[in-house]
N, CA, C and O atoms as a Tinker XYZ file with bonds, in Angstrom:
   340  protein
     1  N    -39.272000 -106.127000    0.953000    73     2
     2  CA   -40.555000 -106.012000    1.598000    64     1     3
     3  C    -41.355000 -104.918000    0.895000    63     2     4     5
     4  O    -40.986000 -103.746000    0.830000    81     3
     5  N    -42.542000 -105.428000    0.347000    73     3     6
     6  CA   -43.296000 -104.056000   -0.099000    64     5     7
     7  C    -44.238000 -104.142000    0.690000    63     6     8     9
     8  O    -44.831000 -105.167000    1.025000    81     7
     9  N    -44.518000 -102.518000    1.198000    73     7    10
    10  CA   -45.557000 -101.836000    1.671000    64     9    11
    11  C    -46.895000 -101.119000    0.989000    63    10    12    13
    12  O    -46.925000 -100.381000    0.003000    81    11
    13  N    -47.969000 -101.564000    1.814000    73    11    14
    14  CA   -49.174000 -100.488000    0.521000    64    13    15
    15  C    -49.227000  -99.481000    0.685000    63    14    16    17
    16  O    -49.332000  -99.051000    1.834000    81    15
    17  N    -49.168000  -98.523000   -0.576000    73    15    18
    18  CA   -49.030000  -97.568000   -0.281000    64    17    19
    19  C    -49.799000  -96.337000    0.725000    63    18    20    21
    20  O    -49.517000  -95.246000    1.221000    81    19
    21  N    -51.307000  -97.601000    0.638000    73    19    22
    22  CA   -51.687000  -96.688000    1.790000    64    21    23
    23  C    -51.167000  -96.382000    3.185000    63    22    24    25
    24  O    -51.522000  -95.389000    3.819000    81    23
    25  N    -50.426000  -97.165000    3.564000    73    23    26
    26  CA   -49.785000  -97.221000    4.807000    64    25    27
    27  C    -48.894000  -96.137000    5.139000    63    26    28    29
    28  O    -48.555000  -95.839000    6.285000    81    27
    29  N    -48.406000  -95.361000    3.703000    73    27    30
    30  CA   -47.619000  -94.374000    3.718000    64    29    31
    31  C    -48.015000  -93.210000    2.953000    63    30    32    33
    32  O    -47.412000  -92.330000    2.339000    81    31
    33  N    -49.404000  -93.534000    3.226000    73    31    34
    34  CA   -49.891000  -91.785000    2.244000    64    33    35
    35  C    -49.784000  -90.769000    3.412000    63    34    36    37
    36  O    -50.261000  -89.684000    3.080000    81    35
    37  N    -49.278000  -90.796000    4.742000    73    35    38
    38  CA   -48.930000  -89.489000    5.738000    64    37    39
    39  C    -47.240000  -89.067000    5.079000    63    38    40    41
    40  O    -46.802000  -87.917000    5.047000    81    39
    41  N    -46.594000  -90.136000    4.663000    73    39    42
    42  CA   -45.097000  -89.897000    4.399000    64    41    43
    43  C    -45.229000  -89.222000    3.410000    63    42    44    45
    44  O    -44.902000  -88.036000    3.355000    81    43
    45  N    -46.004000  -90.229000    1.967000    73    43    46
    46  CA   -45.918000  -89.175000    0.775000    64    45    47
    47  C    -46.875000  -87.591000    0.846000    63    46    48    49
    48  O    -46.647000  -86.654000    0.081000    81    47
    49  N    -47.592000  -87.581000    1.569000    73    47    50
    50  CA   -48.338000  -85.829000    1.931000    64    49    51
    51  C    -47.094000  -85.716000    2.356000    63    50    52    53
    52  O    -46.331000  -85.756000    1.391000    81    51
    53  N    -46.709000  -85.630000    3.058000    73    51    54
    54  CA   -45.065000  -85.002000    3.844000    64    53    55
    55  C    -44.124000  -84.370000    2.878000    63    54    56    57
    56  O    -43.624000  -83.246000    2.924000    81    55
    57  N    -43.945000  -85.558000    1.768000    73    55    58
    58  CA   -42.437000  -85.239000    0.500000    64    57    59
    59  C    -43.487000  -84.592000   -0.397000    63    58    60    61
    60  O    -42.828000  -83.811000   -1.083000    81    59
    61  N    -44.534000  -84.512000   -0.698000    73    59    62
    62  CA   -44.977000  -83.484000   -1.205000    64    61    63
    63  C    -44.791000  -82.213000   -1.110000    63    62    64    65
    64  O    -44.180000  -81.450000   -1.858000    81    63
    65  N    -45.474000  -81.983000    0.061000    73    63    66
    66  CA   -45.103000  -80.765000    0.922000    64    65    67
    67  C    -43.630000  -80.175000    0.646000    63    66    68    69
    68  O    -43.532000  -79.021000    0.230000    81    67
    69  N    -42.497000  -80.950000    0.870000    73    67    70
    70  CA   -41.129000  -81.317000    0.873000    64    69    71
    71  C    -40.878000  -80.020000   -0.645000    63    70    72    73
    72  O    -40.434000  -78.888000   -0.837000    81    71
    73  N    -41.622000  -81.359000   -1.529000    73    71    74
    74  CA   -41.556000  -81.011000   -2.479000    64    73    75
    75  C    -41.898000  -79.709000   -3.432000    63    74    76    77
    76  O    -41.510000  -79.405000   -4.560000    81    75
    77  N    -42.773000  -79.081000   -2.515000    73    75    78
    78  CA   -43.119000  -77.719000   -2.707000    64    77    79
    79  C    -42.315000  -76.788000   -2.305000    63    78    80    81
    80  O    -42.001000  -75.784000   -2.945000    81    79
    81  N    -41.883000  -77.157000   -1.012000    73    79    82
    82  CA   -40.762000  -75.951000   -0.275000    64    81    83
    83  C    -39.471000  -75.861000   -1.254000    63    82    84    85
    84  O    -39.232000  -74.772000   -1.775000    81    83
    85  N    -38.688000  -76.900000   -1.502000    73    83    86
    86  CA   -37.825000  -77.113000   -2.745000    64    85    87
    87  C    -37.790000  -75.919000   -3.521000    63    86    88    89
    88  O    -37.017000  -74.962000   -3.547000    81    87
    89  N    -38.752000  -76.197000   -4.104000    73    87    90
    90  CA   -39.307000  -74.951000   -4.850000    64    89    91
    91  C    -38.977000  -73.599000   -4.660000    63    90    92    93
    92  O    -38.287000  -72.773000   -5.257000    81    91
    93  N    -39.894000  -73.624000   -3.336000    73    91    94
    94  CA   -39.759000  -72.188000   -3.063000    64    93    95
    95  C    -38.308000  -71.614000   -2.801000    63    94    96    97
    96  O    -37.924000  -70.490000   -3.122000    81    95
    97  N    -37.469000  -72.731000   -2.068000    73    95    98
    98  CA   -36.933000  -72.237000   -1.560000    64    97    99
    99  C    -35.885000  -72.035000   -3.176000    63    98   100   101
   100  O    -35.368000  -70.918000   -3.214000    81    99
   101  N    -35.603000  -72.790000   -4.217000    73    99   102
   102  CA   -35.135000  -72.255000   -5.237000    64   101   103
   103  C    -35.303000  -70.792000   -6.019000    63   102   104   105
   104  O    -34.479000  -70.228000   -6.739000    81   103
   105  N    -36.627000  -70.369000   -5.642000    73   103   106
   106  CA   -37.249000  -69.569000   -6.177000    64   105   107
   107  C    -36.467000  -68.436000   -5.610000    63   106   108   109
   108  O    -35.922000  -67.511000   -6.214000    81   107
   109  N    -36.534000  -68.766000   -3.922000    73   107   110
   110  CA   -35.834000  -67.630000   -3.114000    64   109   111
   111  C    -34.085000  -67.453000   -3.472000    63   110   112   113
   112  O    -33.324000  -66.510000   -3.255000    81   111
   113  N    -33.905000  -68.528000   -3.980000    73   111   114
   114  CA   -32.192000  -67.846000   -4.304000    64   113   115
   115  C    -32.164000  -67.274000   -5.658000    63   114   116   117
   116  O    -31.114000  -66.774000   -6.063000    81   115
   117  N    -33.519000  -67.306000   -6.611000    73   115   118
   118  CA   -33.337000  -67.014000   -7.609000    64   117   119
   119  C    -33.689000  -65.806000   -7.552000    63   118   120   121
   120  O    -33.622000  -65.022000   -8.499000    81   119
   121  N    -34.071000  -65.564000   -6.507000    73   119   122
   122  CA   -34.495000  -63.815000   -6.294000    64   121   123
   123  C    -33.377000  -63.195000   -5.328000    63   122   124   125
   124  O    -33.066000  -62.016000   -5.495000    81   123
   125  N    -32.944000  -63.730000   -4.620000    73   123   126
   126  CA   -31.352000  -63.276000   -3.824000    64   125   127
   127  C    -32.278000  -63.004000   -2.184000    63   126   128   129
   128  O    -32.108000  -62.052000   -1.422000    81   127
   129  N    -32.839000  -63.677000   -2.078000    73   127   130
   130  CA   -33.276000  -63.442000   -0.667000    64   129   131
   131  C    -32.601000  -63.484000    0.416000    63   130   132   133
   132  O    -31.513000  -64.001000    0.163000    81   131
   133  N    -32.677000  -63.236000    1.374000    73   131   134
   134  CA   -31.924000  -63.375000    2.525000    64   133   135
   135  C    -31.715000  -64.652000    2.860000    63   134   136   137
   136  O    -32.566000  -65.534000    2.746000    81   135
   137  N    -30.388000  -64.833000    3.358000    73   135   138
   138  CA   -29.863000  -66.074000    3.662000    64   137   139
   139  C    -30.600000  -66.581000    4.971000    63   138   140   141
   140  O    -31.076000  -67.717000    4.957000    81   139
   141  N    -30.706000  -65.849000    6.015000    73   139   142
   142  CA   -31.850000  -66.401000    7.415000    64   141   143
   143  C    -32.852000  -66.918000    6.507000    63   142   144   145
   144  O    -32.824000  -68.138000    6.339000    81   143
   145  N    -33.486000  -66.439000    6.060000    73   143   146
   146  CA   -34.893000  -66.969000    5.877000    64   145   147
   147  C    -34.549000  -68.333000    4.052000    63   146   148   149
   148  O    -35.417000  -69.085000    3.609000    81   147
   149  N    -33.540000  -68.229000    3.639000    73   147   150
   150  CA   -32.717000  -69.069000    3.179000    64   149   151
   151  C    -33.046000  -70.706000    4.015000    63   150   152   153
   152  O    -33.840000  -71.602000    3.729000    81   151
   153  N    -32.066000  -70.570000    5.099000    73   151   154
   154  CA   -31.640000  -71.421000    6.071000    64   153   155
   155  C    -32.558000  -71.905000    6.859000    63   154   156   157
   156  O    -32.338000  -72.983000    7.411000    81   155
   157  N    -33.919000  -71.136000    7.107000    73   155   158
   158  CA   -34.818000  -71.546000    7.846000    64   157   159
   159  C    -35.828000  -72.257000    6.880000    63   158   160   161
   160  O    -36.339000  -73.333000    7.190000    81   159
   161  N    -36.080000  -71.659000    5.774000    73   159   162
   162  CA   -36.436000  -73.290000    4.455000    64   161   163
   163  C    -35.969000  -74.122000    4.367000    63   162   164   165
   164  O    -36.392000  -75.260000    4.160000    81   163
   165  N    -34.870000  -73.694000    4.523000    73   163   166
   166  CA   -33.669000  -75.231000    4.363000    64   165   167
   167  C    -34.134000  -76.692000    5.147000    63   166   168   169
   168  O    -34.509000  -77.793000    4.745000    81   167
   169  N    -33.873000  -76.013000    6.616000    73   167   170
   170  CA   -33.869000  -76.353000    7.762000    64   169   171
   171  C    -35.301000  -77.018000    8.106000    63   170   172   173
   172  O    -35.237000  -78.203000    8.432000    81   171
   173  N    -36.620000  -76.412000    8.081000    73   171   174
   174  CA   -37.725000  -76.978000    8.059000    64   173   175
   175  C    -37.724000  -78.189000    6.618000    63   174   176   177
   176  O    -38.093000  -79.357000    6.736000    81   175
   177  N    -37.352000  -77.723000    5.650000    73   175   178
   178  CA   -37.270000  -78.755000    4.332000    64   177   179
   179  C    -36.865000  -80.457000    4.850000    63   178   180   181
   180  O    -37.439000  -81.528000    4.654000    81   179
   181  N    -35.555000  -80.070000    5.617000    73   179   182
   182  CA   -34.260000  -80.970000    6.083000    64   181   183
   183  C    -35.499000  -82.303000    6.977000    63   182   184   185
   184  O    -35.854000  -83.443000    6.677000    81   183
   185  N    -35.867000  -81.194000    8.348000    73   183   186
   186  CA   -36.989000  -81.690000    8.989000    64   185   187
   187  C    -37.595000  -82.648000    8.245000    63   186   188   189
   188  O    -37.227000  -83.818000    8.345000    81   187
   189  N    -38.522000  -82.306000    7.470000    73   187   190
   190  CA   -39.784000  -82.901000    6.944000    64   189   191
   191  C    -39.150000  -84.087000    6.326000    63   190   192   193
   192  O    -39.553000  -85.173000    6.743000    81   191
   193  N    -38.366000  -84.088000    5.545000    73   191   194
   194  CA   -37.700000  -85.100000    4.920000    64   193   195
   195  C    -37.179000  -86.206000    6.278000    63   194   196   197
   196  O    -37.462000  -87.400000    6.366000    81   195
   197  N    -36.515000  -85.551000    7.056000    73   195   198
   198  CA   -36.347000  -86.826000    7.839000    64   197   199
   199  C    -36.986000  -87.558000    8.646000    63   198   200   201
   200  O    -36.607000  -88.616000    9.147000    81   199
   201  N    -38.313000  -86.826000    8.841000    73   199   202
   202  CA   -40.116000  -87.251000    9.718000    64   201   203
   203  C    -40.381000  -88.757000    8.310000    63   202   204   205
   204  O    -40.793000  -89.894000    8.539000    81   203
   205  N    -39.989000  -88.200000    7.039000    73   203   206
   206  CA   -41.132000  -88.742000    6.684000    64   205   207
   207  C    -40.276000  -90.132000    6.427000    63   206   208   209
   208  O    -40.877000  -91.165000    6.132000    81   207
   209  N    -38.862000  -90.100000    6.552000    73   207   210
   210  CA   -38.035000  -91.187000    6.639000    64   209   211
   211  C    -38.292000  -92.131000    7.160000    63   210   212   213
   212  O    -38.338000  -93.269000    6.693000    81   211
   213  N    -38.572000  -91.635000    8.606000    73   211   214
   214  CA   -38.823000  -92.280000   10.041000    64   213   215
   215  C    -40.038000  -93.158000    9.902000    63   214   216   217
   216  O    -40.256000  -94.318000   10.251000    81   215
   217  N    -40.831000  -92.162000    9.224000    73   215   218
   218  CA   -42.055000  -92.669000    9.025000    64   217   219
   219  C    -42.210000  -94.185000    8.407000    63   218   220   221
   220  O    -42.841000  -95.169000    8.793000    81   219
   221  N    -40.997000  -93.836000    6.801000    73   219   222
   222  CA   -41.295000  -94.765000    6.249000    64   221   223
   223  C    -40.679000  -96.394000    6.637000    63   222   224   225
   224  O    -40.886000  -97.519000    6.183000    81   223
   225  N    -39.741000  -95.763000    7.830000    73   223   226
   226  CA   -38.857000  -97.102000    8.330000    64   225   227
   227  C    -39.884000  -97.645000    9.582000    63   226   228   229
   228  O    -40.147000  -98.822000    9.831000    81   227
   229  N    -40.248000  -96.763000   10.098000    73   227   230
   230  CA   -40.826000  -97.525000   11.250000    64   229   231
   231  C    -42.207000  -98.225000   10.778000    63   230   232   233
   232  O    -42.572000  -99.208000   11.424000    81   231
   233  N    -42.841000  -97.870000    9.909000    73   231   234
   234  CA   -44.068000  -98.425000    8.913000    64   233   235
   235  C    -43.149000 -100.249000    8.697000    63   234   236   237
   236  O    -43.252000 -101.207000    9.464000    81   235
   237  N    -42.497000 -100.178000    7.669000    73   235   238
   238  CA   -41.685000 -101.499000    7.557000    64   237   239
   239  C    -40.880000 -102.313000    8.955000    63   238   240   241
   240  O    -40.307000 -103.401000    8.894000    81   239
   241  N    -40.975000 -101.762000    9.731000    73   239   242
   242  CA   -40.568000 -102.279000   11.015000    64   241   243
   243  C    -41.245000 -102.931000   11.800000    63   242   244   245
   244  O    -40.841000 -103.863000   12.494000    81   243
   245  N    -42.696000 -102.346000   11.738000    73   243   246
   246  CA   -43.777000 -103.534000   11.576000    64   245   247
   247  C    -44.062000 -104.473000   11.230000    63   246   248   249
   248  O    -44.641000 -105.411000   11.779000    81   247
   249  N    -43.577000 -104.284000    9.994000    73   247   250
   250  CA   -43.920000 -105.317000    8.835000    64   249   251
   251  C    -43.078000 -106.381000    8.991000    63   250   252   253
   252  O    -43.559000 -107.419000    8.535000    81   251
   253  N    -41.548000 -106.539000    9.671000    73   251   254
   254  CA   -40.829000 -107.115000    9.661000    64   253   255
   255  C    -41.353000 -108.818000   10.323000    63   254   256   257
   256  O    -41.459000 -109.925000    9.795000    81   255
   257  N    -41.555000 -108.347000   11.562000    73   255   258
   258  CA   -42.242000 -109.670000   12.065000    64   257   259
   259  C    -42.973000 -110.557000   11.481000    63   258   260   261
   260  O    -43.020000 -111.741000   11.816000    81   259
   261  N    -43.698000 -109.957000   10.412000    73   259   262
   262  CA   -44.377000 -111.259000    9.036000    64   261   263
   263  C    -43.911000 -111.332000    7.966000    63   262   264   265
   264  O    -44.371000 -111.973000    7.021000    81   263
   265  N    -43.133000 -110.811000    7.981000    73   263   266
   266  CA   -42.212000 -111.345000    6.580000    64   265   267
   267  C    -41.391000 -112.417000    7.048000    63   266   268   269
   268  O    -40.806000 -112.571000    8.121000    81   267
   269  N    -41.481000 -113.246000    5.848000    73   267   270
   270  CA   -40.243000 -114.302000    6.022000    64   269   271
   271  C    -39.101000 -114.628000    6.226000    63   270   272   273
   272  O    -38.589000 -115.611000    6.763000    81   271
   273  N    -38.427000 -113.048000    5.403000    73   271   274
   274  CA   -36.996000 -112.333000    5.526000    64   273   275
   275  C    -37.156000 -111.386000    6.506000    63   274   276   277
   276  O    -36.211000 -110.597000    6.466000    81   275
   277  N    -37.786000 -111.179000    7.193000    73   275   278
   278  CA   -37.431000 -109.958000    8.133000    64   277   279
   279  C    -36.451000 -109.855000    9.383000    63   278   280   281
   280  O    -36.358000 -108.846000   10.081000    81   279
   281  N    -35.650000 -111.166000    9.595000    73   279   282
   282  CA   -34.465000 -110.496000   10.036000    64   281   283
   283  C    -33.651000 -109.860000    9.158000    63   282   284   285
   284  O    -33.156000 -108.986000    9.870000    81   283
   285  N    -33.043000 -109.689000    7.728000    73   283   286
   286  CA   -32.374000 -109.111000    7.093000    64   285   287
   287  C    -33.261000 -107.950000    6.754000    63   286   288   289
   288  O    -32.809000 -106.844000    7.051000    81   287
   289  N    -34.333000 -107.996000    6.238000    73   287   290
   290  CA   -35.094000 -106.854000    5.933000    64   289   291
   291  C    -35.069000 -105.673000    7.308000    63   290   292   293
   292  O    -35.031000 -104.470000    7.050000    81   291
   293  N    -35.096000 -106.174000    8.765000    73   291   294
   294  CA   -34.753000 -105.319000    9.899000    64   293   295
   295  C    -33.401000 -105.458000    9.989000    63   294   296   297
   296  O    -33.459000 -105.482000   11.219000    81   295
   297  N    -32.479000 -105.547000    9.821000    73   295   298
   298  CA   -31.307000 -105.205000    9.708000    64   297   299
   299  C    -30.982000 -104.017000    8.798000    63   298   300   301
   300  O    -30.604000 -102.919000    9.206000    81   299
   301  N    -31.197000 -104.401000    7.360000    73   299   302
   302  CA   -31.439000 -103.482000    6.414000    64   301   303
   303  C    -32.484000 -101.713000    6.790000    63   302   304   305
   304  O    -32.140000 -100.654000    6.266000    81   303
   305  N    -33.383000 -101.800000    7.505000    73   303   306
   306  CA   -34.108000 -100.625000    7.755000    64   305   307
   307  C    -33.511000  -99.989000    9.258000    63   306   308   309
   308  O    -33.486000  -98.820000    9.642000    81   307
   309  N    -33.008000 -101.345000    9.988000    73   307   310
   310  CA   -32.099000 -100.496000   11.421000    64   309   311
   311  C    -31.070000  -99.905000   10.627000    63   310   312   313
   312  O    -30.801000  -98.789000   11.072000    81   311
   313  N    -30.240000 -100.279000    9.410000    73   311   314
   314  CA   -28.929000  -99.531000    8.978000    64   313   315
   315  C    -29.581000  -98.148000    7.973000    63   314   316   317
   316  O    -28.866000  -97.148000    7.906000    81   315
   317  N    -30.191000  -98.147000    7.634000    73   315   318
   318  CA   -31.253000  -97.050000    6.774000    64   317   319
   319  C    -31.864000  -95.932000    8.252000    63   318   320   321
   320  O    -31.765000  -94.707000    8.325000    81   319
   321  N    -32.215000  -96.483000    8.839000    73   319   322
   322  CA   -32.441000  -95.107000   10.102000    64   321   323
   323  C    -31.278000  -94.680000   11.112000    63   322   324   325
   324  O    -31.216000  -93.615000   11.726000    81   323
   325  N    -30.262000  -95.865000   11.156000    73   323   326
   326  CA   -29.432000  -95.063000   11.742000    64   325   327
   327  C    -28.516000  -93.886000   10.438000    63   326   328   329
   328  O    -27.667000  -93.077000   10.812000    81   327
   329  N    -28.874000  -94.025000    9.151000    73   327   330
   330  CA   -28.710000  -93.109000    8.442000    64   329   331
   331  C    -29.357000  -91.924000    8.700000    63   330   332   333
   332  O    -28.590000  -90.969000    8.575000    81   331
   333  N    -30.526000  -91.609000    9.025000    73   331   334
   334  CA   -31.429000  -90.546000    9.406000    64   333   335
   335  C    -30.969000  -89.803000   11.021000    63   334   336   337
   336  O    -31.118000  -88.662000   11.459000    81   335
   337  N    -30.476000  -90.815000   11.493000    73   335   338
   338  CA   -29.989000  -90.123000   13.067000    64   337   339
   339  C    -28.795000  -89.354000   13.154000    63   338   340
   340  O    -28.448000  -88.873000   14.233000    81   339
């Protein structure tokens, strides 16, 4: 099933974002920062990534009902979010 991508430009702003903290938070072990504030990048990072999961499964979960394949295609995205849970 492909989706347009506009449908998921809130997910990709999200792994962007994602994608910045990454960063930082590399940056912070490359400087020896404290492990709390370590763990609490982590942890918000972890978050965002799994919002934007959700995002991107329940977007295609929609979609399922007009697709042709979408009982396997919803099978396939129910076994992909119960990965996220």
């Amino acid at each position: 099933m492909i989706i347009e991508p506009s449908e998921l430009k809130s997910a990709r702003d999200r792994l962007v974002r994602v994608q910045g903290q990454i960063g930082g938070i590399v940056r912070m072990l490359d400087e020896g920062r404290d492990c709390t504030d370590l763990l609490n990048q982590l942890s918000a990072a972890s978050t965002a990534l799994t919002r934007a999961g959700f995002t991107i499964i329940a977007t295609g979960m929609q979609h399922c009902g007009d697709d042709p394949e979408g009982s396997s295609n919803r099978a396939a995205l129910e076994k992909a979010f119960m990965s996220l849970a």
